[in-house]
C-alpha positions in Angstrom: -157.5 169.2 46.0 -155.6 167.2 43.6 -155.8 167.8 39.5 -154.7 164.9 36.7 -154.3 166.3 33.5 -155.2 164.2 30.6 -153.4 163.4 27.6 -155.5 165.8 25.2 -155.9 168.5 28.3 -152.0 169.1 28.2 -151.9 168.9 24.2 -155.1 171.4 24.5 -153.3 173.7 27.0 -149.9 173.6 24.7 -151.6 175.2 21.9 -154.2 177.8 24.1 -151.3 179.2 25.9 -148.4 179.4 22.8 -146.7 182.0 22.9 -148.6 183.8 25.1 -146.9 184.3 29.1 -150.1 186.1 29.6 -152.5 183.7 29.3 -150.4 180.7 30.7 -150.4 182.7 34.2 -154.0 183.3 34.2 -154.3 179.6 34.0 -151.8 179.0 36.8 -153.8 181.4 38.7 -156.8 179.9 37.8 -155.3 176.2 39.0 -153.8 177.8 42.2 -157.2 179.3 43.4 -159.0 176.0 42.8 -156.3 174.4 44.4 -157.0 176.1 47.5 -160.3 176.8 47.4 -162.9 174.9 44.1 -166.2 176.8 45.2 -164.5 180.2 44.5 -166.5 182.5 43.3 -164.5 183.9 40.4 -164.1 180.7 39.2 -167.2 180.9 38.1 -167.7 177.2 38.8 -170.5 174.7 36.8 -171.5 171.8 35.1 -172.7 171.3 31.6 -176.2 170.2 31.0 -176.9 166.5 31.3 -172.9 165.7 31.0 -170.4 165.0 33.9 -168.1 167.8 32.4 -167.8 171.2 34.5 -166.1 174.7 33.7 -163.7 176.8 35.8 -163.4 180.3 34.1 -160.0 181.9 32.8 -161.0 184.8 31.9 -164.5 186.2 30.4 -163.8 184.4 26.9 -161.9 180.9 28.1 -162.4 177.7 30.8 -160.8 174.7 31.8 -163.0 171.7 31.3 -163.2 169.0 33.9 -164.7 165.6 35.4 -164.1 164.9 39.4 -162.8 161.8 40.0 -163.9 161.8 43.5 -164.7 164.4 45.5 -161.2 165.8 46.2 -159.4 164.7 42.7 -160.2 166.7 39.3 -159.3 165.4 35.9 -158.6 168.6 33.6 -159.6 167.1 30.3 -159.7 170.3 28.3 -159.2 174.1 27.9 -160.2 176.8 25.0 -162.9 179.5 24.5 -166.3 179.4 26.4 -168.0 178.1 23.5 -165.8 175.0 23.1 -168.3 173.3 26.1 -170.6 172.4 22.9 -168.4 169.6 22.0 -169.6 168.3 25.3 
């Protein structure tokens, strides 16, 4: 599995995770388990609605927002609380 991260995902991710060495290794853990394996269940995988954007959860209250590329590259595009997924 191979991730891009996009210009306004690393900006996102900057802020989400400022000082706060918690939360940035729940979503290293959170990139390594998708890594390895993307139908995890803890991950908690799916897609929004109509729109080519999925979630992979964080935690109960936060997910990574993402597009595939192709079936074995995913384009992180953003990160924040659950209910961020209705600017998409």
């Amino acid at each position: 599995m191979n991730i891009e991260y996009s210009p306004r995902y690393l900006f996102a991710r900057k802020k989400f995770v400022k000082n706060n060495s918690m939360l940035m290794e729940k979503v290293i853990k959170t990139i390594r388990k998708f890594k390895k394996n993307p139908s995890h269940p803890s991950l908690n995988l799916e897609k929004l609605g109509a729109s080519k954007v999925w979630t992979l959860r964080i935690d109960r209250s936060n997910r990574i927002f993402f597009m595939w590329g192709n079936k074995l590259t995913a384009i992180f595009i953003d990160i924040g609380p659950h209910d961020k997924y209705r600017k998409y």
